[in-house]
C-alpha positions in Angstrom: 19.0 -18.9 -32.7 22.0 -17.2 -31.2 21.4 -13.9 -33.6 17.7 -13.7 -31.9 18.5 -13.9 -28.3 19.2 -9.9 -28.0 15.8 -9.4 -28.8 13.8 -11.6 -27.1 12.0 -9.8 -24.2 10.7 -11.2 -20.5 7.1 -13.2 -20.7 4.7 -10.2 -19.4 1.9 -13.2 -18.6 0.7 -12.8 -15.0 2.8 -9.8 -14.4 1.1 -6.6 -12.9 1.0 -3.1 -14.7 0.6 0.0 -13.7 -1.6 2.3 -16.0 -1.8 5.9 -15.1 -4.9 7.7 -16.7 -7.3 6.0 -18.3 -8.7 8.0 -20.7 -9.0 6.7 -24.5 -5.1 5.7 -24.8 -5.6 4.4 -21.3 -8.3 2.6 -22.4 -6.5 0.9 -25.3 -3.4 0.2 -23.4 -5.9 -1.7 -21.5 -7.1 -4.0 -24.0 -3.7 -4.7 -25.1 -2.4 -5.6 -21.4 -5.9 -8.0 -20.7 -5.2 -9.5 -24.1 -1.9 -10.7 -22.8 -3.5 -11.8 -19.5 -1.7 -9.2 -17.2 -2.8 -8.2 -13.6 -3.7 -4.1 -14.5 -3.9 -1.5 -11.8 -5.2 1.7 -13.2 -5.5 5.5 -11.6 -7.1 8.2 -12.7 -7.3 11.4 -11.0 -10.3 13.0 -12.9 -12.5 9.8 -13.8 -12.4 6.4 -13.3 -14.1 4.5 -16.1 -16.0 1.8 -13.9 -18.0 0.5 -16.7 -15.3 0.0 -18.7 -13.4 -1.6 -15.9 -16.6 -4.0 -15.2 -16.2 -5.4 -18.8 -12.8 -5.6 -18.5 -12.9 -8.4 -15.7 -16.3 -10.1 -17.0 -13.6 -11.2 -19.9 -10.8 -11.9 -18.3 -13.1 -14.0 -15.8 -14.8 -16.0 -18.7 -11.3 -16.3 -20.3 -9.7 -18.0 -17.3 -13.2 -20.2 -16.7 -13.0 -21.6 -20.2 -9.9 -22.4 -20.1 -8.2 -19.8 -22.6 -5.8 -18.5 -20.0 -4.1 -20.1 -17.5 -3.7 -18.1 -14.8 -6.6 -15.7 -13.1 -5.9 -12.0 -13.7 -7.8 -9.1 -12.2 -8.1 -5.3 -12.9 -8.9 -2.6 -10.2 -8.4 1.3 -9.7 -6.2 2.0 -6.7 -4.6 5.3 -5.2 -1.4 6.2 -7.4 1.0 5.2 -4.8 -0.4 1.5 -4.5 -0.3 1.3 -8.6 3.1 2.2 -8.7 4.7 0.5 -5.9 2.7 -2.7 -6.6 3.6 -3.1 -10.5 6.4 -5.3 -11.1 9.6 -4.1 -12.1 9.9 -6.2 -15.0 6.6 -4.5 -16.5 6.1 -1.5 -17.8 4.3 1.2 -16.1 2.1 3.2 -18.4 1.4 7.1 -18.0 -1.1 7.4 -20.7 -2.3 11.2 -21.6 -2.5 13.2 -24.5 -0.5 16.2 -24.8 -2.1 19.3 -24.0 -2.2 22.5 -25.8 -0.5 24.7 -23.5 1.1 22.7 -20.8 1.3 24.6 -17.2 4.2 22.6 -15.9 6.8 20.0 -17.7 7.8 16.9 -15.3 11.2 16.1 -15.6 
């Protein structure tokens, strides 16, 4: 058990992440945070995926009334400064694009 211990991670359950864009690798990195009952804040500067959001919530709502996860969780878009500062620093923030063609400017 010893041997394991280096790679055992934190529990991500109830944490809050961060998911910048939320276009279709957005979208799936959404699924994949709900599925492990995580608090998601999501920004979008071109379109925000309300719909998509909606159905999010109606699941992790039913989840938490039937019993099949233990704590509430809750999804929202925000401003990018409120996603960011509000994430926990244990959990991963997410900046989800695809890579563009011919990119005007590189962040570094």
């Amino acid at each position: 058990m010893a041997s394991l211990l280096p790679f055992l991670g934190d529990e991500v359950t109830g944490k809050t992440v961060a998911i910048i864009g939320t276009g279709r690798i957005g979208l799936a990195m959404i699924k994949k945070c709900a599925g492990s009952t995580m608090n998601i804040l999501c920004f979008d500067p071109a379109y925000e995926n309300r719909d998509y959001i909606q159905g999010i919530q109606e699941t992790m709502d039913l989840s938490f009334q039937r019993g099949i996860s233990r704590e509430k969780t809750s999804i929202r878009y925000t401003t990018l400064h409120e996603a960011l500062s509000a994430a926990d620093s244990s959990a991963c923030m997410f900046l989800c694009c695809a890579r563009a063609r011919a990119p005007r400017r590189r962040i570094t």
